[in-house]
C-alpha positions as CSV (number, residue, x, y, z in Angstrom):
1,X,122.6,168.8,149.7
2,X,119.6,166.7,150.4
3,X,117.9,167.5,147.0
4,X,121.9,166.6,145.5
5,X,121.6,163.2,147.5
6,X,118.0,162.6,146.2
7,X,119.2,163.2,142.4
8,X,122.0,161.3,142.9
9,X,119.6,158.0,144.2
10,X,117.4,158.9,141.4
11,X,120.4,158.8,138.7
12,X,121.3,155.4,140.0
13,X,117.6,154.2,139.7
14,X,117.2,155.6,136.2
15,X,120.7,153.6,135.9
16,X,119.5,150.4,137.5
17,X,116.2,150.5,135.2
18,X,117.6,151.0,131.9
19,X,120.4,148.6,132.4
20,X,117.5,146.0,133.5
21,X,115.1,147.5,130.7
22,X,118.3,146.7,128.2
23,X,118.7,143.2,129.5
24,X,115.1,142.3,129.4
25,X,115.4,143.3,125.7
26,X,117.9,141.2,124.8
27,X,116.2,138.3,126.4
28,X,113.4,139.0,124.3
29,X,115.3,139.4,121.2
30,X,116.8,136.2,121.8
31,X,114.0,134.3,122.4
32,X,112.0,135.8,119.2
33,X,115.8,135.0,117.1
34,X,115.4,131.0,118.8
35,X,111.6,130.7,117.8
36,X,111.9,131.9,114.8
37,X,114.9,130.1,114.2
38,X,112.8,126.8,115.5
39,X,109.6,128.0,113.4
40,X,111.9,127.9,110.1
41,X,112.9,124.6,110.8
42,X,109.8,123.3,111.4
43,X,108.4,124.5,108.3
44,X,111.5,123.1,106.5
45,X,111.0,119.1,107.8
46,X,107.3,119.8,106.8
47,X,108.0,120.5,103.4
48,X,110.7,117.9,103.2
49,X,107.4,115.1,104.4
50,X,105.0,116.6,102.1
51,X,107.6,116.3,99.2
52,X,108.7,113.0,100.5
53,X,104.8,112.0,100.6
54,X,104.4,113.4,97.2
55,X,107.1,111.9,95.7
56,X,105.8,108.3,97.3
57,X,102.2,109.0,95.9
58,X,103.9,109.6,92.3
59,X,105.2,106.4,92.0
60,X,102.7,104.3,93.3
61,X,100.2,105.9,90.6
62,X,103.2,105.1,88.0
63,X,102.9,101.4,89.4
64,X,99.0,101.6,89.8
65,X,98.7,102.7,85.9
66,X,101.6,101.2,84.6
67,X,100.0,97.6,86.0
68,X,97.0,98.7,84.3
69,X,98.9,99.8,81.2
70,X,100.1,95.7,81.2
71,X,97.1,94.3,81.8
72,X,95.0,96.6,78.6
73,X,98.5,95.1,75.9
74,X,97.0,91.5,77.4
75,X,93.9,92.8,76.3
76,X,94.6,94.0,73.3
77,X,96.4,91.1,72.1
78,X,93.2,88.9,72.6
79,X,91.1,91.5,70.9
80,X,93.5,90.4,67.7
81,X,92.4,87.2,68.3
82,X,88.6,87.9,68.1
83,X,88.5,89.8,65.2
84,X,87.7,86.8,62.9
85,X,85.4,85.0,65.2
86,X,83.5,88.5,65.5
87,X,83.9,89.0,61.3
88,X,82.1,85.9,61.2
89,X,79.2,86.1,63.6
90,X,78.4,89.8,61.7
91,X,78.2,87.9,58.5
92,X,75.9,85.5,60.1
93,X,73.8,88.1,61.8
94,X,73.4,90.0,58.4
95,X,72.5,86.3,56.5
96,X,69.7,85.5,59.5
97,X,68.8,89.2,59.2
98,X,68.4,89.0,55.4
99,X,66.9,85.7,55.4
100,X,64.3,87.1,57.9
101,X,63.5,90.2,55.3
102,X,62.9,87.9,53.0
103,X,60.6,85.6,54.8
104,X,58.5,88.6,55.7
105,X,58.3,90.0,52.2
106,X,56.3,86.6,51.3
């Protein structure tokens, strides 16, 4: 009867353990389900910044180049304006350049 009583206390210990084993298991299931649950949202609102930072740093380079883009057609339109004035000053360069040969051939 003793060695009965004795495998009866060690049933209900063997009980008590895997009941507590069982529950400490579920805790920890839980708690790796929450942090990954927390870890994938994290990473979600980072990727929704870097996007929303890329996106920003698209369309200031638009503006940045676009500005530019303005500022060359300003350009440009002068340059129009200069072609005659820099016709002329190549036909006097070639006349003082001739004119030159010429004085040095005497």
């Amino acid at each position: 009867r003793k060695s009965h009583a004795v495998r009866v206390e060690n049933d209900e210990s063997v009980q008590r353990a895997d009941l507590n084993l069982s529950a400490t298991r579920l805790a920890f299931e839980t708690s790796r389900f929450e942090l990954c649950a927390a870890l994938n949202e994290t990473e979600a609102a980072k990727q929704l910044e870097l996007l929303e930072i890329a996106s920003a740093t698209v369309a200031e380079h638009l503006a940045f180049f676009e500005a530019g883009a303005a500022r060359l057609r300003l350009l440009a339109a002068k340059a129009e304006e200069w072609t005659p004035a820099i016709e002329q000053k190549r036909l006097e360069l070639a006349e003082a350049q001739q004119r030159n040969a010429e004085c040095r051939a005497h």
